[in-house]
N, C-alpha and C positions, 0 to 999 in steps of 0.2 A: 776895918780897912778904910783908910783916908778916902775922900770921894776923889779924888785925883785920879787914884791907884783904882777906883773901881769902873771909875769910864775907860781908863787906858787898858783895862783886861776888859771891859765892853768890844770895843772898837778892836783891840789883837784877836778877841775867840769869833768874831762873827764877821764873816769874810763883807759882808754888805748888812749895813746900820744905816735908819734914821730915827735921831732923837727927833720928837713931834709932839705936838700938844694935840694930847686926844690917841687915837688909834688909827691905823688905817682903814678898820672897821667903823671910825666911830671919831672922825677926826672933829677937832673943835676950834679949828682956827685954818681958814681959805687957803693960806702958805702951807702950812703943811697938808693939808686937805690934796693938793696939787703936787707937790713932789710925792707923798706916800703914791699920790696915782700914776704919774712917770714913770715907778720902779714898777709898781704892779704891772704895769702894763710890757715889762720886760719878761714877763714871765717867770719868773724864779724865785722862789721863797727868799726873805728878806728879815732880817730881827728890827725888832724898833722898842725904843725906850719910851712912856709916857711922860715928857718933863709937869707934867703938873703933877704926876702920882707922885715924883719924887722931887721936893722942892732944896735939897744938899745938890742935885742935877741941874735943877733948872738956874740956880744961884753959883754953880761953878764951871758948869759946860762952856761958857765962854771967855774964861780964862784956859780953858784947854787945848784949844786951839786957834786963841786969838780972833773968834770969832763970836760977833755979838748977837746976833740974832739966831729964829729957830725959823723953820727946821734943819737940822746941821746932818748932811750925809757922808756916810765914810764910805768905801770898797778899799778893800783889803789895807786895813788900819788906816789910809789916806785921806782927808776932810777932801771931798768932792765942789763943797759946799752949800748955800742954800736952797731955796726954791728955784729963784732964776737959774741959777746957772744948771743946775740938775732938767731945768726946760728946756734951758738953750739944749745941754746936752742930747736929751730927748730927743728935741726936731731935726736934729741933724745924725740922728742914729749913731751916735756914740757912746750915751748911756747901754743903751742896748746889748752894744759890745763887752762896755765894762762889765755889765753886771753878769753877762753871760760867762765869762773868763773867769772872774771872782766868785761864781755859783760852783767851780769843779773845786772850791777848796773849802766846800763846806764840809762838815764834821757829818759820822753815819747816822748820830742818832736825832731825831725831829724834833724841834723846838721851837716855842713859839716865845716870843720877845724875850728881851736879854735879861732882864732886872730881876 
């Protein structure tokens, strides 16, 4: 599968994605360190892509939505985008909401990251 074609079925199967270097468990870069923790902190399970683990990701993620930098967040297939704004979102309790809305369209069976 083209890597195009496998972030665009990333981003359509997982109602809320962050591609991030490192893990949310185990993050390895401050920007994503910080938006992984904004979602977390919304309560709701979350898929995320390691762009280091997969370097056809980390070298095309930003031709896919026009977006250069990482960590890149989606809700419901939508690029949210990076860290600031996922903060901004945050402080003003709107992430909150999104993710809460985009949590009732997750799938029944339990997954842990997309890749």
């Amino acid at each position: 599968m083209d890597v195009l074609e496998r972030i665009k079925q990333q981003v359509e199967s997982n109602p809320i994605i962050i591609y991030m270097k490192g893990t949310p468990q185990f993050p390895q870069c401050g920007f994503s360190s910080r938006a992984a923790a904004a979602l977390q902190d919304c309560g709701e399970k979350f898929a995320y892509v390691n762009v280091l683990a997969d370097p056809e990701i980390f070298e095309n993620l930003p031709r896919f939505a026009d977006w250069p930098t990482f960590p890149q967040v989606y809700i419901n297939g939508e690029l949210v985008g990076g860290c600031d704004i996922t903060l901004e979102l945050h402080a003003s309790g709107e992430l909150q909401k999104m993710v809460k809305e985009a949590a009732k369209h997750w799938p029944s069976a339990e997954e842990e990251g997309a890749g």
